[in-house]
BASE-496500 format. One record per residue: x, y, z of N, C-alpha, C in turn; residue in three letters; residue number from 1. Coordinates in pm, whole numbers, plus 50000, padded with zeros to 5 digits. Layout:
N
PT n.east n.north  n.up ca.east ca.north ca.up c.east c.north  c.up code pos
PT      X       Y     Z       X        Y     Z      X       Y     Z  ALA NUM
...
END
This chain:
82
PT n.east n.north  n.up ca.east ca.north ca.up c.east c.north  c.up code pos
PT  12372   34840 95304   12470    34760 95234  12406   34628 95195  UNK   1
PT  12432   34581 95097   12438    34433 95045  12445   34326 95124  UNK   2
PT  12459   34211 95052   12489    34092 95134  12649   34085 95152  UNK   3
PT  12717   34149 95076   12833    34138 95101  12934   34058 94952  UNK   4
PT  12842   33991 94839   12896    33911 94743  12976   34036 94660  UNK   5
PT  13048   33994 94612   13096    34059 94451  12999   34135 94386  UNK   6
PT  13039   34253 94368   12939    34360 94263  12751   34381 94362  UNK   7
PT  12783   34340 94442   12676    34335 94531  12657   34514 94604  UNK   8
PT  12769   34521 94655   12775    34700 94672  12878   34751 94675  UNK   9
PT  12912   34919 94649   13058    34950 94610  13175   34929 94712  UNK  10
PT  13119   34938 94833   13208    34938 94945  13244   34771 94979  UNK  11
PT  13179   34654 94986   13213    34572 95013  13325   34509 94869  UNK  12
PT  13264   34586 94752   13384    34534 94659  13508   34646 94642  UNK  13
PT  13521   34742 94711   13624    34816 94726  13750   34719 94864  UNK  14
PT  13639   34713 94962   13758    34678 95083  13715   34489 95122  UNK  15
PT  13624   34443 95126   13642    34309 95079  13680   34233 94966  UNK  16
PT  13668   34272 94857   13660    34188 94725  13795   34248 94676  UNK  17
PT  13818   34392 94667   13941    34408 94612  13916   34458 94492  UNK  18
PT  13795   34496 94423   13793    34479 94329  13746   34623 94271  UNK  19
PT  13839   34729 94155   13838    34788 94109  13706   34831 94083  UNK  20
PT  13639   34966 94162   13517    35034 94152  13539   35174 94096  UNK  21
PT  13602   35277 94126   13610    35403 94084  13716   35445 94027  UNK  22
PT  13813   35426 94139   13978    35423 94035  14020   35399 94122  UNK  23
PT  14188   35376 94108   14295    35264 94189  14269   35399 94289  UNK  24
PT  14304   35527 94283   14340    35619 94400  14173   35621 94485  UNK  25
PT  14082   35637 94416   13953    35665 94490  13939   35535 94615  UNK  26
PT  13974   35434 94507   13936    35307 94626  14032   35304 94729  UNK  27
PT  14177   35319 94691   14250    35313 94808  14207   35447 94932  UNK  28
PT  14202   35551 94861   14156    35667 94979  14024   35564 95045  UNK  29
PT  13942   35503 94994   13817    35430 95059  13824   35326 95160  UNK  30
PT  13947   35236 95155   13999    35139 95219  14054   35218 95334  UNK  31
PT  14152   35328 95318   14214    35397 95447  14090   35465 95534  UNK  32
PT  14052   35532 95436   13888    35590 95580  13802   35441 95658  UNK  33
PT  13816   35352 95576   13762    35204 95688  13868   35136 95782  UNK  34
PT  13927   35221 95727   14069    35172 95880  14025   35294 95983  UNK  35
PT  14011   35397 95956   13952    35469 96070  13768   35468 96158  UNK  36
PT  13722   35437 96035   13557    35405 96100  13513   35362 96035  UNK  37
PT  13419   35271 96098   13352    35136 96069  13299   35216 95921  UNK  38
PT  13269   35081 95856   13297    35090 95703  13141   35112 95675  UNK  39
PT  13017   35118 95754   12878    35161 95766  12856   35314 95761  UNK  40
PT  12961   35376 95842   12939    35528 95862  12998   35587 95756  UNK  41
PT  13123   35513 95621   13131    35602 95485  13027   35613 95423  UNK  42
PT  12899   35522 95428   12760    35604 95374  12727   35746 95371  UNK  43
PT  12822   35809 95503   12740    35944 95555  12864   36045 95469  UNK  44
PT  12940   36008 95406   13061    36112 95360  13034   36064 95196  UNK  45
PT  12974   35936 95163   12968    35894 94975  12803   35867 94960  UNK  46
PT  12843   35948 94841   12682    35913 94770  12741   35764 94658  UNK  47
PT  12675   35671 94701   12724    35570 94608  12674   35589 94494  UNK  48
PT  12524   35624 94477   12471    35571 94414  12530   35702 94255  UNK  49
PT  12543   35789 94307   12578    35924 94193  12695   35958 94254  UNK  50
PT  12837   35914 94273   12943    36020 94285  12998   36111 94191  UNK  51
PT  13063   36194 94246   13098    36294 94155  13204   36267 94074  UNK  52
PT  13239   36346 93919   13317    36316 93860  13464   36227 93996  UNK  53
PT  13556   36190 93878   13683    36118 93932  13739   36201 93993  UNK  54
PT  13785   36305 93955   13887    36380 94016  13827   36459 94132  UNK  55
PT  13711   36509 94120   13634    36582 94237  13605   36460 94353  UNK  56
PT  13564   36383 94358   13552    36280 94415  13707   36256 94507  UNK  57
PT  13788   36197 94462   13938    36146 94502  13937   36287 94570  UNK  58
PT  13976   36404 94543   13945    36508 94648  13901   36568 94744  UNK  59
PT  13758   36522 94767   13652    36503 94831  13709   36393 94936  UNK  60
PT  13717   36246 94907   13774    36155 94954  13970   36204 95052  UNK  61
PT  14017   36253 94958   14154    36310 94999  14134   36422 95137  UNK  62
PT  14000   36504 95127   13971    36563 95239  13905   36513 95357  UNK  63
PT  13817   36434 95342   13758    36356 95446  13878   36230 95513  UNK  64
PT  13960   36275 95442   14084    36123 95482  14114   36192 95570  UNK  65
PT  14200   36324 95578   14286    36433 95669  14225   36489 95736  UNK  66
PT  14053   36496 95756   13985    36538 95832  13967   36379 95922  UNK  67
PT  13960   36311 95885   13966    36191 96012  14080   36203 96099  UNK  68
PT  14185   36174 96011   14290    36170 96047  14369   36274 96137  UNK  69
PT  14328   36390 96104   14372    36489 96248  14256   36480 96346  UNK  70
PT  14148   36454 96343   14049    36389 96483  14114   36283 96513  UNK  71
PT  14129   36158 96484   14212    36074 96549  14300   36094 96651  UNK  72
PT  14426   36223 96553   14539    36270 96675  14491   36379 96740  UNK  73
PT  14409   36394 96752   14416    36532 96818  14403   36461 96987  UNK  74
PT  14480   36542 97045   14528    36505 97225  14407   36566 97271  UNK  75
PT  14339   36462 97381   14219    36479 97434  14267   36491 97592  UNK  76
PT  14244   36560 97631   14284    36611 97812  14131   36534 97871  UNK  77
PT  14153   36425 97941   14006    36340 98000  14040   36364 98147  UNK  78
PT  14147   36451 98168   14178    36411 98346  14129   36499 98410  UNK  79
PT  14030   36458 98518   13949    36569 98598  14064   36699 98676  UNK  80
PT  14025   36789 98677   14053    36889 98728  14117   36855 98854  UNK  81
PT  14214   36909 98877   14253    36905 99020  14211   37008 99141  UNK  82
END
């Protein structure tokens, strides 16, 4: 990532800056996956540098959202055996 300024890299001007990168739906799906994990590890789910068309993309994005998002809830049993 960047230093963090304006137009500096897509993710810091998606969820810091605010500022219109792919489309209103792509970025918002982008902002909700950095509410679930640190905003370093969407490197490993976006190719910044070449994403795919708009609509394949937001899809792509729309699946990796609901794939966090049921890991999140999913009920984890941590209690030792009795």
């Amino acid at each position: 990532m960047g230093n963090g300024r304006p137009y500096d890299h897509p993710l810091t001007d998606i969820i810091n800056h605010r500022i219109l990168t792919f489309s209103e739906t792509a970025d918002d799906l982008i902002r909700q996956i950095a509410l679930l994990i640190p905003p370093q590890k969407i490197d490993e789910y976006v190719n910044w540098q070449s994403p795919p068309p708009i609509a394949e993309f937001e899809a792509e994005l729309r699946t990796i959202l609901t794939q966090l998002r049921d890991n999140a809830t999913e009920p984890t049993d941590e209690r030792e055996p009795e």
